[in-house]
N, C-alpha and C positions, 0 to 999 in steps of 0.2 A: 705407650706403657699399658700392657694388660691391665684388665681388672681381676678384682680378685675373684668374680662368678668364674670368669675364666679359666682360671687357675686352677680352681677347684675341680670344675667340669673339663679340665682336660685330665686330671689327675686321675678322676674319674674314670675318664677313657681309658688310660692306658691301664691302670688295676684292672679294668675289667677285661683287657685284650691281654695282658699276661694270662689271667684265672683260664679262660677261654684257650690260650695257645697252650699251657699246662694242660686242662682239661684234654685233649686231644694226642698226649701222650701216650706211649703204647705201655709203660710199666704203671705199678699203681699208686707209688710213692708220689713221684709228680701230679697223677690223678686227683690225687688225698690235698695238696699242696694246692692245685688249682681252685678246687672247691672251697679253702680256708680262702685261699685271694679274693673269688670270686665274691665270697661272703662279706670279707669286709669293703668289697667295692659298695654292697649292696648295701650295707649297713652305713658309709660315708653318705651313698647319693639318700637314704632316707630320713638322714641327718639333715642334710644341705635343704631338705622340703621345706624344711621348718623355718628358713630362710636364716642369712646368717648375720644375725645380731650382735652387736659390741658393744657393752657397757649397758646394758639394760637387764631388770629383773626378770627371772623365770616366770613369776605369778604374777596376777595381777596386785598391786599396792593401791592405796587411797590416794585418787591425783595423779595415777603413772597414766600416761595416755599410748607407749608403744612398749609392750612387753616383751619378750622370748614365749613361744608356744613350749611347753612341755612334755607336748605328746610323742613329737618325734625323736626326743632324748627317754623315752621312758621305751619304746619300742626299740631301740638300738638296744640299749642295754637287756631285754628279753633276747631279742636276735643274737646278742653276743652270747649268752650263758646256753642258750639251746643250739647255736654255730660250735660251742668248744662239748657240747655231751655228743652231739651230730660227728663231727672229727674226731673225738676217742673211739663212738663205733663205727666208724668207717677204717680207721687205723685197726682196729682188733680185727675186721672185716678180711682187708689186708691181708694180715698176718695170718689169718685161719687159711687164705687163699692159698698164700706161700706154701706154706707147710702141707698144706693135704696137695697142689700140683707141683710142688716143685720147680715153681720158678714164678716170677714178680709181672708176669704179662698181664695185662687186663682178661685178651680173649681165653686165656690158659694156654698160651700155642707160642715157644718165642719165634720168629723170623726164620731163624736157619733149624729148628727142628732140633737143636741140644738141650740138654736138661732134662727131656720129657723121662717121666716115670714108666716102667713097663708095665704088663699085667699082674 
């Protein structure tokens, strides 16, 4: 029977080997998409630091002797709100891309040479 570190840290892996294989895409949508994955891999595993706690308080109490750390639920929740202003401008990025070359490629060049804009 796994435990649950396990669990976690393969879930882990594999969020992070999706963002990674998206990342590696040749259009920018999936680029955009990877980088959201990759983020919340990155945001799980700095959660998981904090180690994972059940039934115990955030702070410390009078008498509690094993608490939950704080710090790495206070840095998630930063990472997430600058992860979603980060992915609107990358998405508007995007779309400026599109629109001035004419086509969704990362390099601006599709494969077979269609779409291309003239002079």
């Amino acid at each position: 029977m796994p435990s649950l570190e396990f669990l976690v840290a393969s879930g882990i892996g594999v969020t992070t080997a999706c963002g990674i294989y998206l990342l590696l895409r040749g259009r920018t949508f999936p680029v955009v998409l990877g980088l959201t994955v990759l983020g919340y891999a990155v945001n799980v595993f700095i959660f998981t630091m904090g180690r994972l706690w059940s039934g115990v308080p955030p702070i410390l109490e009078t008498g509690a002797r094993v608490f939950a750390d704080p710090l790495p639920q206070a840095l998630v929740l930063t990472a997430i709100v600058i992860g979603f202003a980060t992915t609107g401008f990358v998405i508007e990025l995007a779309l400026r891309a599109r629109h001035e070359q004419g086509n969704d490629h990362v390099d601006g060049t599709p494969p077979d040479g269609a779409g291309e804009k003239g002079p």
